[in-house]
Structure formats: C-alpha cells, structure tokens
TORTOR-782129 format. One record per residue (C-alpha): x, y, z; residue number from 1; residue in one letter. Coordinates in nm, 2 decimals. Layout:
% residues N
[[X; Y; Z]; NUM; 'A'],
...
This chain:
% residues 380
[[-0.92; -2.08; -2.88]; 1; 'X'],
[[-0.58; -2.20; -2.89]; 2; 'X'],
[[-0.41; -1.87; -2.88]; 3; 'X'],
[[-0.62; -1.79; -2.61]; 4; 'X'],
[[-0.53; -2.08; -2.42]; 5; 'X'],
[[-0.14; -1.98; -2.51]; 6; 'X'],
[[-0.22; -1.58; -2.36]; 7; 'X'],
[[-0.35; -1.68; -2.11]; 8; 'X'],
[[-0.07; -1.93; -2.00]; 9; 'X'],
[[0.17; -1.70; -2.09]; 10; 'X'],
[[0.02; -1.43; -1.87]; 11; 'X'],
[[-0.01; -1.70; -1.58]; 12; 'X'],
[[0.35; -1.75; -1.63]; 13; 'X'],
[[0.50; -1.40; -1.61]; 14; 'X'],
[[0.20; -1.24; -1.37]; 15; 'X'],
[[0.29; -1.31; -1.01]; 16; 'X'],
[[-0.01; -1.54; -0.93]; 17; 'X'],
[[0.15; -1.61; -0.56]; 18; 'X'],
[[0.05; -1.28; -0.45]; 19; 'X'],
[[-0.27; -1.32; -0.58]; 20; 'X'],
[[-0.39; -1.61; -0.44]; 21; 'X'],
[[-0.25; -1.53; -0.12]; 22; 'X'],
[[-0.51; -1.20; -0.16]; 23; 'X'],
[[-0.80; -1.39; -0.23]; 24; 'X'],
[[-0.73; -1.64; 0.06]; 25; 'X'],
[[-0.69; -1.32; 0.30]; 26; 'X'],
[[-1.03; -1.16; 0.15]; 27; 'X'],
[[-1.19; -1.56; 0.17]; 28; 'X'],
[[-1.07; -1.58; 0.51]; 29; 'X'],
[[-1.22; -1.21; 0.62]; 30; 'X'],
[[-1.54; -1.28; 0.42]; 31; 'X'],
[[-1.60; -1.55; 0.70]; 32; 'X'],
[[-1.54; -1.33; 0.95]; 33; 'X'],
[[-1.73; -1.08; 0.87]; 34; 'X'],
[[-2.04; -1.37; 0.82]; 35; 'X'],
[[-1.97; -1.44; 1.15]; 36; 'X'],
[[-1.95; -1.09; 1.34]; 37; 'X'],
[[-2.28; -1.00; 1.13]; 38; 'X'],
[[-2.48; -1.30; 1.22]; 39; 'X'],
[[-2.69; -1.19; 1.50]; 40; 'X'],
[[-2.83; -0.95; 1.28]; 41; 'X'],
[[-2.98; -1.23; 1.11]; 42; 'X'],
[[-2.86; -1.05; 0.81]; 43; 'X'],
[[-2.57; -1.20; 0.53]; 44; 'X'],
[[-2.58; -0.88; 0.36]; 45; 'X'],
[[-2.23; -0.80; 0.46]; 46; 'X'],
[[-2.07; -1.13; 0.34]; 47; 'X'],
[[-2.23; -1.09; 0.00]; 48; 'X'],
[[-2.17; -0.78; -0.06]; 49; 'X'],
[[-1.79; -0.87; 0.01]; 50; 'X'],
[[-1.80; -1.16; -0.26]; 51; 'X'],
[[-1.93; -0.94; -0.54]; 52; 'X'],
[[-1.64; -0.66; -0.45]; 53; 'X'],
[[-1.38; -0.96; -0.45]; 54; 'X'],
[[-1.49; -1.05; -0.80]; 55; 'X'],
[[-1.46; -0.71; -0.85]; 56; 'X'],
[[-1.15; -0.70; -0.68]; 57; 'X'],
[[-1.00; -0.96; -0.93]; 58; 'X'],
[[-1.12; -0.79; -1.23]; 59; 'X'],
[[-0.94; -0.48; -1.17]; 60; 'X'],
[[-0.63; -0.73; -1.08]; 61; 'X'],
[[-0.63; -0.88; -1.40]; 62; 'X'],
[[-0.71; -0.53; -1.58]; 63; 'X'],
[[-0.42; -0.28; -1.39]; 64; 'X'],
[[-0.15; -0.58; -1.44]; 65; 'X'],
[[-0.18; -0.58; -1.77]; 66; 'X'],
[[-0.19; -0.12; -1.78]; 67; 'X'],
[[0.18; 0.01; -1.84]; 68; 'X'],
[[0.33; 0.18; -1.53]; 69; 'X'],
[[0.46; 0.39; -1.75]; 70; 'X'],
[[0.16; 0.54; -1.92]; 71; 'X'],
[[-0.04; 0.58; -1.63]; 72; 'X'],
[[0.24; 0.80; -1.45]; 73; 'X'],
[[0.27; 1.01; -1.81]; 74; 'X'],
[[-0.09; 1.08; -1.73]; 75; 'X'],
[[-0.01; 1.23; -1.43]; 76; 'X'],
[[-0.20; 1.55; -1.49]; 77; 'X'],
[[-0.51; 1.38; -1.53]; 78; 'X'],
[[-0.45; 1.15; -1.21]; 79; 'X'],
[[-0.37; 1.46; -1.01]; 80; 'X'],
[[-0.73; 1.60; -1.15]; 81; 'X'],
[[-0.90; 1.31; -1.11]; 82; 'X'],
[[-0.77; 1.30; -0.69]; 83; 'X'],
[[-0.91; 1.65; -0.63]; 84; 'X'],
[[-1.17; 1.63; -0.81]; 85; 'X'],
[[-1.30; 1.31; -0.62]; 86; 'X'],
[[-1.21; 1.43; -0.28]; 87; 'X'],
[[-1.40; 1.75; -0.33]; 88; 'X'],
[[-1.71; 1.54; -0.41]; 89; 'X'],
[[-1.69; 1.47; -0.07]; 90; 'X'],
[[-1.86; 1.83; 0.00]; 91; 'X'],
[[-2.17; 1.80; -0.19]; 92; 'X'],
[[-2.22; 1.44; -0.18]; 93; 'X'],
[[-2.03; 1.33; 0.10]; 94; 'X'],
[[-2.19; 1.13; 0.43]; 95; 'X'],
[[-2.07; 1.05; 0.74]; 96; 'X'],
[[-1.89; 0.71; 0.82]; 97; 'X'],
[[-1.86; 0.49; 1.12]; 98; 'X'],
[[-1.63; 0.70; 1.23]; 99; 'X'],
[[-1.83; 1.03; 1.22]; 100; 'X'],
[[-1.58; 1.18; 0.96]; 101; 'X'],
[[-1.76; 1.33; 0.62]; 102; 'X'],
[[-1.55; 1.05; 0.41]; 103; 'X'],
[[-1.77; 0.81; 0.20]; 104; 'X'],
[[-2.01; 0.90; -0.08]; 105; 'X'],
[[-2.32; 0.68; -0.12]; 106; 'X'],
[[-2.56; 0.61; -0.42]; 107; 'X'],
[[-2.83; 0.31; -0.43]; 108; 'X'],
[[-2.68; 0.09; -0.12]; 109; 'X'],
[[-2.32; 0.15; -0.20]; 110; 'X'],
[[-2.06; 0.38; -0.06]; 111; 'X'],
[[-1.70; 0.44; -0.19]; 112; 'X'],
[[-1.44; 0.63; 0.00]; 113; 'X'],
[[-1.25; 0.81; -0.20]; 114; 'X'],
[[-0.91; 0.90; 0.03]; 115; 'X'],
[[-0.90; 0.52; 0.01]; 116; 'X'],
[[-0.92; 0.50; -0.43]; 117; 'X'],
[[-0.67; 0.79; -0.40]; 118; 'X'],
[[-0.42; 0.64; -0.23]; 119; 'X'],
[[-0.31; 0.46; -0.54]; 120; 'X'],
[[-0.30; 0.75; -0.74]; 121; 'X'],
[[-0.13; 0.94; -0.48]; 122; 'X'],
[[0.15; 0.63; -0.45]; 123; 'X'],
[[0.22; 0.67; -0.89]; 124; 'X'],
[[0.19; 1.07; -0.86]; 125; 'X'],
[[0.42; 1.05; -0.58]; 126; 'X'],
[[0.68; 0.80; -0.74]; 127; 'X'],
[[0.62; 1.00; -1.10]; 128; 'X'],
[[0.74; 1.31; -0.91]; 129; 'X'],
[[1.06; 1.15; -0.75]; 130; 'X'],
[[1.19; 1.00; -1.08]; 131; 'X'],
[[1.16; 1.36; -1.21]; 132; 'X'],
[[1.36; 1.54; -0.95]; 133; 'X'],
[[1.58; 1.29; -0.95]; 134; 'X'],
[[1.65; 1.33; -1.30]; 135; 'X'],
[[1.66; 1.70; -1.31]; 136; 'X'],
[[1.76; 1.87; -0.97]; 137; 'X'],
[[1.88; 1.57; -0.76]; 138; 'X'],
[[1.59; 1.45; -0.47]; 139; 'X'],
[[1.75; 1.60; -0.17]; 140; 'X'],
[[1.79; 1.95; -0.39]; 141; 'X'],
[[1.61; 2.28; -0.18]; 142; 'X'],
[[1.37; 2.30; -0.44]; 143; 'X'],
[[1.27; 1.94; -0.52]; 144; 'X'],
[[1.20; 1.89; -0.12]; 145; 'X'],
[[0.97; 2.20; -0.15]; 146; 'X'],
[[0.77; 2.04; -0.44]; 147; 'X'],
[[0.75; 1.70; -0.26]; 148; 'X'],
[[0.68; 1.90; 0.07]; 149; 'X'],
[[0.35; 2.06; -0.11]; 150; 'X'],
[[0.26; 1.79; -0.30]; 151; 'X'],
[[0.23; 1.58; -0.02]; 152; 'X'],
[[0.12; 1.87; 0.24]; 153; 'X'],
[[-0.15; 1.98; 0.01]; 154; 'X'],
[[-0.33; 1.65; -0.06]; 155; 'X'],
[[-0.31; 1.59; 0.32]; 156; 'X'],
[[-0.50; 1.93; 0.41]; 157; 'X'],
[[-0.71; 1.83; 0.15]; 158; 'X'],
[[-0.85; 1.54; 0.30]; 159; 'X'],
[[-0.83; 1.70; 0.63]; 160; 'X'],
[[-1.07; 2.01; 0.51]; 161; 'X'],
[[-1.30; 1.81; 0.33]; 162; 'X'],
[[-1.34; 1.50; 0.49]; 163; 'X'],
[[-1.17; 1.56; 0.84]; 164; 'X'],
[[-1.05; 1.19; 0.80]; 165; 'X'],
[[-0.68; 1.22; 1.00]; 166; 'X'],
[[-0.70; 0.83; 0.98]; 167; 'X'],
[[-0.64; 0.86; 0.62]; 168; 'X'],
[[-0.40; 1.14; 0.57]; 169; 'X'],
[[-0.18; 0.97; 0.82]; 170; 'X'],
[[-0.12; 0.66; 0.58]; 171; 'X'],
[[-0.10; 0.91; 0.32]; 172; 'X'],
[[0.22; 1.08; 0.53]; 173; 'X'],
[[0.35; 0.72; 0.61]; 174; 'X'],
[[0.40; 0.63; 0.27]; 175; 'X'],
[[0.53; 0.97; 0.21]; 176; 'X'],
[[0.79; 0.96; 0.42]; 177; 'X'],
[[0.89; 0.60; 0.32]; 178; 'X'],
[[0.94; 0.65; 0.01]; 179; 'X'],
[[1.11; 0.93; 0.00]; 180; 'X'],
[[1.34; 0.74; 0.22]; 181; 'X'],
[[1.37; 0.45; 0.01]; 182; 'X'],
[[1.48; 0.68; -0.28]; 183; 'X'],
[[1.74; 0.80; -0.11]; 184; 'X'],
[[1.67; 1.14; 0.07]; 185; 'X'],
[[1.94; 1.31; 0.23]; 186; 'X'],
[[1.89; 1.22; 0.65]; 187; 'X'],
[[1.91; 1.55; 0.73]; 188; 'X'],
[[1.61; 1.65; 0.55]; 189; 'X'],
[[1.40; 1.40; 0.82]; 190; 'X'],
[[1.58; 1.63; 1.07]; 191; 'X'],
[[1.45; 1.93; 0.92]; 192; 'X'],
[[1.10; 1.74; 0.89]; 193; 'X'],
[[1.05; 1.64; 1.23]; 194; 'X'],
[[1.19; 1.97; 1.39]; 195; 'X'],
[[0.90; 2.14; 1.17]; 196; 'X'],
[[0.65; 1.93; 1.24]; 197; 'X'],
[[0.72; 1.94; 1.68]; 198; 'X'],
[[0.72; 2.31; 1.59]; 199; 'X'],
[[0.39; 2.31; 1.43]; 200; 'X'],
[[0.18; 2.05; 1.65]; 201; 'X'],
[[0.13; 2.26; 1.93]; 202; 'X'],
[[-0.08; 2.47; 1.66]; 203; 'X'],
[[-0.20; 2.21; 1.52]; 204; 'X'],
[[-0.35; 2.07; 1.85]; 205; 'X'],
[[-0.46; 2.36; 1.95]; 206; 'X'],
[[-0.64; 2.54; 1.67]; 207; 'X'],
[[-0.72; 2.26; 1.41]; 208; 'X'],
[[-0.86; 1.90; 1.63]; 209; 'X'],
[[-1.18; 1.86; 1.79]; 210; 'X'],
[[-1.17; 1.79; 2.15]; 211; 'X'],
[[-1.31; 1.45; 2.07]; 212; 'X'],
[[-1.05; 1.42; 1.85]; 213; 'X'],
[[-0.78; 1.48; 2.11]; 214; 'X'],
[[-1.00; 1.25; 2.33]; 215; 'X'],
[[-0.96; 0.95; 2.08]; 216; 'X'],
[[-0.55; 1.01; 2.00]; 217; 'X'],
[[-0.47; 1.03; 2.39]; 218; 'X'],
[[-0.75; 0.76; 2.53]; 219; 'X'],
[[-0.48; 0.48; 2.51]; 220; 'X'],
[[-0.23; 0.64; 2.71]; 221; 'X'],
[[-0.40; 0.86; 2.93]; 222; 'X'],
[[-0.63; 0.67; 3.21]; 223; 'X'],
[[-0.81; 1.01; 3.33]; 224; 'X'],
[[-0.96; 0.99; 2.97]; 225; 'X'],
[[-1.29; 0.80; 3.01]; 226; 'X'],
[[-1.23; 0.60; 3.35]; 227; 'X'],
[[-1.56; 0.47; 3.35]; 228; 'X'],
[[-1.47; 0.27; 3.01]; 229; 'X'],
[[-1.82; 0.35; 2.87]; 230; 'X'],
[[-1.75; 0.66; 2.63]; 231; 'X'],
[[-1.43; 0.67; 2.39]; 232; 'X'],
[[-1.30; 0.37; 2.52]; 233; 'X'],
[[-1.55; 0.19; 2.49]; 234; 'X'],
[[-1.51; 0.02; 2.16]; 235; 'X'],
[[-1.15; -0.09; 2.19]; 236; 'X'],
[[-1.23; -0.25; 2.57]; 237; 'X'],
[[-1.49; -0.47; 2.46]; 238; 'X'],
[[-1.25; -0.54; 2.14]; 239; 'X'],
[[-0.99; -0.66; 2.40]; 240; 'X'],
[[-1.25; -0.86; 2.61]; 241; 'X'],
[[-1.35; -1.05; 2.29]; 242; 'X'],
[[-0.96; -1.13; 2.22]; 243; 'X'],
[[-0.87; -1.22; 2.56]; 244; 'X'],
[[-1.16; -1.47; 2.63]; 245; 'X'],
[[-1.05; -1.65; 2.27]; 246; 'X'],
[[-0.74; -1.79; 2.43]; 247; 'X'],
[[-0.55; -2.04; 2.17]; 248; 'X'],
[[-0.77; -2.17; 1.97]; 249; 'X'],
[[-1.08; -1.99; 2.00]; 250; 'X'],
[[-1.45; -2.05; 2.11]; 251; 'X'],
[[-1.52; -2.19; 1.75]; 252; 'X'],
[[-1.69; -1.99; 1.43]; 253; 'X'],
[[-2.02; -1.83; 1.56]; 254; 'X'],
[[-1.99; -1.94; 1.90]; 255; 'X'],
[[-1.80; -1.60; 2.05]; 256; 'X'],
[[-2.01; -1.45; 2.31]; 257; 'X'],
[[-1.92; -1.08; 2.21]; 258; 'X'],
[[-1.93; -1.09; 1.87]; 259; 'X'],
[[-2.24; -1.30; 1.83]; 260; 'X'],
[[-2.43; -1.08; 2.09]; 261; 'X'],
[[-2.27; -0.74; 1.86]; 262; 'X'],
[[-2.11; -0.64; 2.17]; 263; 'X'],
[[-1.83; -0.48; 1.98]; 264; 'X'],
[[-1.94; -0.22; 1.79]; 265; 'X'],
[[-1.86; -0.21; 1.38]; 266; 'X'],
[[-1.71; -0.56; 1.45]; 267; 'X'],
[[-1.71; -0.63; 1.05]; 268; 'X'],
[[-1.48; -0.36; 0.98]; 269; 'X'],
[[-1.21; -0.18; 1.17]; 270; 'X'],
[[-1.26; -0.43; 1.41]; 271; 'X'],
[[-1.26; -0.76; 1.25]; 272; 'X'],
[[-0.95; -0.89; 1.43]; 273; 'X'],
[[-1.12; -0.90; 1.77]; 274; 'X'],
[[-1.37; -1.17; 1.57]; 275; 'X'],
[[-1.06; -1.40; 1.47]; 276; 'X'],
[[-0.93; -1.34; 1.83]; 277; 'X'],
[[-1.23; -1.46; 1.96]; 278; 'X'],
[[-1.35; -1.75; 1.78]; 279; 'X'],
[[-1.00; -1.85; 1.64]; 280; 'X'],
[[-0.78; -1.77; 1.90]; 281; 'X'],
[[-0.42; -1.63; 1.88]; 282; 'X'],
[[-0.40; -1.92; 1.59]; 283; 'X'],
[[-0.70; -1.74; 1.39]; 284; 'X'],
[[-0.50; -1.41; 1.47]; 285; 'X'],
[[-0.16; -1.52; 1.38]; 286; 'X'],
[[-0.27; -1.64; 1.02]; 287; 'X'],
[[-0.41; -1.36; 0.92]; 288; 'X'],
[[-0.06; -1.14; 1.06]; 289; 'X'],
[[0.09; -1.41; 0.86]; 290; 'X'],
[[-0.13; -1.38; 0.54]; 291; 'X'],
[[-0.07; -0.99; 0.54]; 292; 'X'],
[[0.30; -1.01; 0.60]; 293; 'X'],
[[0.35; -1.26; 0.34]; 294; 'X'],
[[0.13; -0.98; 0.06]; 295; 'X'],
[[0.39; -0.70; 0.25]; 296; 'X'],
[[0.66; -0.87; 0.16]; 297; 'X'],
[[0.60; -1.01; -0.16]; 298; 'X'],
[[0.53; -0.64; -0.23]; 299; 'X'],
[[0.86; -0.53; -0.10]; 300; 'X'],
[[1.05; -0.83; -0.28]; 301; 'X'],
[[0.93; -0.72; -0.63]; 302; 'X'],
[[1.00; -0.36; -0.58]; 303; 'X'],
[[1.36; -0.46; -0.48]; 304; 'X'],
[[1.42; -0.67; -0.79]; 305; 'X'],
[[1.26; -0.41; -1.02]; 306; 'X'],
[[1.53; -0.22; -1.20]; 307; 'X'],
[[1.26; 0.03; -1.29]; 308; 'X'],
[[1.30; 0.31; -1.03]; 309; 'X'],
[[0.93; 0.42; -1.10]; 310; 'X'],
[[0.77; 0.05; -1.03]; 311; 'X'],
[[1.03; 0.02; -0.73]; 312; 'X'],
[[0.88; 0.26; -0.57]; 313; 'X'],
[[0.54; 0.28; -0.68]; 314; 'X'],
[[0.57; -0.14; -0.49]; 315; 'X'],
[[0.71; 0.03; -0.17]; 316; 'X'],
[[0.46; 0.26; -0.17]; 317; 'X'],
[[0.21; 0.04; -0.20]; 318; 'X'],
[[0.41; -0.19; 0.08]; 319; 'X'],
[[0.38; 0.10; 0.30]; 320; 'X'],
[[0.03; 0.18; 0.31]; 321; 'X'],
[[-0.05; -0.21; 0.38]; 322; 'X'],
[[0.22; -0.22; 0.69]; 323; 'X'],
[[0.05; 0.12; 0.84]; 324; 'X'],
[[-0.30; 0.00; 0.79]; 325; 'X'],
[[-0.23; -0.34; 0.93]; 326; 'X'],
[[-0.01; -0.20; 1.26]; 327; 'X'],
[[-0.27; 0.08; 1.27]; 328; 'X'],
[[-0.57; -0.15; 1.30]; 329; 'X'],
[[-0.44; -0.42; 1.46]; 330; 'X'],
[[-0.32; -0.18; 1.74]; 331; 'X'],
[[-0.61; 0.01; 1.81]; 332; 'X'],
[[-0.82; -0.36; 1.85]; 333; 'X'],
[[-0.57; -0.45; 2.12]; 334; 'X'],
[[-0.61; -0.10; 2.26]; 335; 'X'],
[[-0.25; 0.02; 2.18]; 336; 'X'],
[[-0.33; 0.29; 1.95]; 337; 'X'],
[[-0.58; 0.55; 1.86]; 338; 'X'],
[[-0.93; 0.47; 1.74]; 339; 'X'],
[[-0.88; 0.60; 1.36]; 340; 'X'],
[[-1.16; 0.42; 1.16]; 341; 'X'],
[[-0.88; 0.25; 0.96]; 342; 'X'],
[[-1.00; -0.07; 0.77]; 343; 'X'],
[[-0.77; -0.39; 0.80]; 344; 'X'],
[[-0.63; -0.50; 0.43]; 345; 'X'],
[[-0.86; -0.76; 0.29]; 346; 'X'],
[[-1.03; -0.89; 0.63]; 347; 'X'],
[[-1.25; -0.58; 0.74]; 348; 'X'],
[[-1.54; -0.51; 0.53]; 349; 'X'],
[[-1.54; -0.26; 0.29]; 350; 'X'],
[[-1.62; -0.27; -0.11]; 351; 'X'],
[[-1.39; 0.01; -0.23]; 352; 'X'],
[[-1.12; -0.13; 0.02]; 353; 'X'],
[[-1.09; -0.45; -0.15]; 354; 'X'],
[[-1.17; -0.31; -0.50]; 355; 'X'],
[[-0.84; -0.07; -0.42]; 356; 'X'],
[[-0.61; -0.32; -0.27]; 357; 'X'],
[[-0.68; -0.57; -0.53]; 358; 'X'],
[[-0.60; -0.30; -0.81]; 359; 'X'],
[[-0.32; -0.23; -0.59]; 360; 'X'],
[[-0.14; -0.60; -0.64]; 361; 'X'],
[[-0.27; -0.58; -0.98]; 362; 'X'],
[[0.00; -0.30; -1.02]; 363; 'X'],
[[0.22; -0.49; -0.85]; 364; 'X'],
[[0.22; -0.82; -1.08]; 365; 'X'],
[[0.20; -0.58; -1.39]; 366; 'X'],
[[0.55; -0.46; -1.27]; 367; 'X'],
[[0.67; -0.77; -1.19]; 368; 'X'],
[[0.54; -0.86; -1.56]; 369; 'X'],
[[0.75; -0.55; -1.71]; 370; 'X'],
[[1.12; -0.48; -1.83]; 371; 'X'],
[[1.23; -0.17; -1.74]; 372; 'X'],
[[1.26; 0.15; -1.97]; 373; 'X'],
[[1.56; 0.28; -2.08]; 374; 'X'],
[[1.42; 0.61; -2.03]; 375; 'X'],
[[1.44; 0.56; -1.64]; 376; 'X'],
[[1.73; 0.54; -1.43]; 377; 'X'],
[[1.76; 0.31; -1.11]; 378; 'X'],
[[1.72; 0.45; -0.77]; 379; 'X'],
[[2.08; 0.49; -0.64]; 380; 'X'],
C-alpha cells in the first residue's frame, strides 16, 4: 500500500494535474448546461450520459499519460490502419448526425464519431512524419512537401467521400497547416499552398458541394440567403436571440426562455454557448472562453518547453484543433461563421468528444511527464 501511495504521489507530482482539473471543471461546467438546455424534455439523459463519458474521459487521461509518445508514433503503421479502417466503417454502419452528414456509427444507445477519435491519431501520424523528413530530406524539401501534401490531402478526401463531414476535415487542414508552420516550413511553400488551393476551389465549388452546402458556408455573409430567417438560418438566429436577451448576468439556470422552451434547435451540443449566454450572461460566456483558453494555452506552454520535437508538436497539434473548434463554434452561435456541426471542447454534448479530448490532455501530461530521446532532434 505504501508504494502505491509513493506511485501515485509521484505521478501527481510529475503529471500536469493543472490541465486536468481545469478539463474536468470545463466538462462539470458544460454537464450543467447541457442539464439545463435538455430540461424541457423532461428528460436527464443527456447529463448522465456526459458523467459516465467524463469518467471515461479521465480513465483514458490517466491511461495515455502514462503510454510513451514514442512507442505509439513507432506504431505508426498500425495507427494509419486503424484511421482508415474506422472511417470506412462509416459506409456500412454509418448514420446520419445532427448535421445530416453520414459521420457517427451507433450500437445499443451510443454513437462514436470516428473523424473526431482520429484526429488524435492523425495529430502523432502527422508529427511522426515531420520528425522523419526532417531527419532525412529536410521538411521544406520537394519531396517531403509531396508526402505531407498526400498524407494530409488523402485523409481529408477521405472523410469527405465517406462521411461528407467538411466540418471535420477542416480542423483536420487547420492543424495541418499549423504545424507544419510551427516546424518550420519554408513561407513560400504557404504561397504555393494557397495559390493551389484558389486554383482548385472554383472546382471544388462547383462539382464537389451540395447546394445546401454552399447555402450553409455563405448564409452568414450573404442576406439574399434565407431572408425570411426560417430555413438555413434559422438555427444560428434564434442562437443569437437567446445570447442577446442574457445580457450580463444572465436570466438565471433554467429560467432562459429559449432554451427552456427548446427554441434553439440541438442546443446541448454545437450550440451550448447560446445556453451560458442566456442564463449566464456574457459572465457565463466569458468563463468558459476563459476555461478553454487557459487548456489552449497550457497545451501550447508544454509543447514550447518540450525539447522532444515529436511531443512539441504532437501538443501544438493538439492546441490547434482546440483553438479551431472553439473559434469555429463559438462563431457560428453568434452567427459569424458557417453552420459546420462542430462540437465545442468539453461544454457541448458528446461522448466520444470528451472521451477524445480527455485522451488528448492525457498525451499532453505524459509529455510533460517525459525526457526527451536522444534519438530525436529539436525543431529548429
């Protein structure tokens, strides 16, 4: 018992227990949310099945900060197998979501999306495959760009074709582009990039998106798009209405008028931030922007003090796909950005959300927790 006691003090000491308690306030704070914006159902199943995935959640923590970086990137064959292989499970088994994309796969009650599981393989595969060119060709070489290029371009059709889930691919192309940045990519080659991709996007529009699709991308900037406010923009109007009417401090928990009367449709998870600005006001929505800067940059911090050029990244990575979400979701419930059926870290509702992000910051702490091996250089 003793030496369990000393383990387990030990592994408080070196694991960074900061971030995590800062998670499991932000996932406490959205369970009460979400209690609230499902309460005129008459119906707590959304709260509890939160709980059990935030036990869940800080399982996994515990269990992926104590896995070596290292290892799991050597498996990196068997990561890149196991990503296909559970995206393409998305065409037999696949169902659609809220957002009417073919992305979640459900068995007795539960549904996991799997472009959400993957992007945490896709963050270590990604930094795995930097550290290598680095080491052999130099990153900004002609030929390690063309294996980052389809790397990245290919799991991004992939969950285009299967799942038709743009919401997802774009994080997946946000963190792409950011770390490759962070490790140092000539500039020019984001010349090149975004020359190739105004080139493409008149295709792209054209041949590849849904009219409803173009409908939902241009329905914040366009006013000729739904003028009535009752089809595609609906959702994010009465989103804004329930913000608005919260003023400073909010109508009080289960007292908003729209979210207690469901007026905002899927309140309990991409829009969730329409419940705080409601019932808590700009204070409610400033904590949680507050909470989820304070996870990004704790991220960010231990990823800069890592002298392990495959954790550094692998934390920037992760960094990145909690800023997109966050900006993502945040701006489409104040009506600034496209309606994308992106969740909101550790508020929105969501099992395998939380179960990822909180395996996420497990990797994070277990890299914290970690010297760094000789056999990797630092990012210069």
């Amino acid at each position: 018992m003793k030496r369990f006691y000393r383990l387990l003090k030990d592994y408080l000491r070196k694991s960074d227990t900061f971030l995590l308690v800062t998670c499991i306030i932000s996932t406490l704070y959205g369970i009460v949310l979400i209690a609230s914006a499902t309460s005129y159902t008459g119906s707590m199943r959304a709260a509890y099945v939160q709980i059990i995935a935030l036990f869940c959640g800080i399982f996994l923590y515990f269990i992926f900060s104590v896995l070596d970086i290292d290892i799991l990137a050597d498996r990196w064959k068997l990561l890149f197998l196991f990503s296909v292989v559970f995206i393409l499970a998305l065409i037999p088994f696949g169902v659609e979501g809220n957002s009417g994309n073919k992305a979640w796969i459900r068995f007795a009650g539960i549904g996991i999306q799997p472009a959400e599981v993957v992007k945490i393989t896709f963050i270590i595969l990604l930094a795995k495959l930097i550290t290598h060119l680095q080491e052999r060709h130099g990153l900004s070489h002609v030929w390690s760009v063309a294996q980052l290029v389809a790397f990245c371009g290919f799991m991004f059709a992939l969950i285009i074709v299967v799942s038709s889930d743009l919401g997802s691919a774009l994080v997946y192309a946000f963190i792409f582009a950011v770390m490759l940045y962070i490790a140092g990519l000539k500039f020019y080659w984001f010349l090149i990039g975004g020359g190739a991709l105004a080139a493409i996007a008149p295709i792209v529009w054209n041949h590849f998106l849904t009219d409803r699709q173009k409908e939902r991308i241009l329905a914040p900037y366009d006013p000729t798009i739904d003028p009535t406010g009752l089809g595609i923009k609906w959702q994010p109007n009465q989103s804004k209405a329930a913000i608005s009417s919260g003023g400073l401090f909010g109508r009080g928990l289960f007292n908003g008028s729209y979210t207690q009367s469901g007026s905002v449709p899927h309140q309990e998870t991409d829009f969730v931030f329409s419940a705080a600005g409601e019932e808590l006001g700009l204070i409610g929505c400033a904590v949680i922007i507050l909470l989820l800067t304070i996870i990004i940059v704790r991220c960010v911090y231990i990823g800069i003090k890592s002298n392990h050029s495959l954790g550094s990244l692998v934390c920037i990575g992760i960094a990145a796909m909690l800023a997109f979400q966050t900006c993502e979701n945040i701006g489409m419930c104040l009506g600034l950005t496209p309606v994308i059926g992106l969740t909101l870290p550790f508020f929105s509702y969501g099992g395998s959300s939380i179960i990822t992000m909180f395996a996420a910051m497990g990797i994070v702490s277990g890299i914290k927790m970690k010297p760094r091996p000789s056999r990797f250089t630092q990012i210069k």
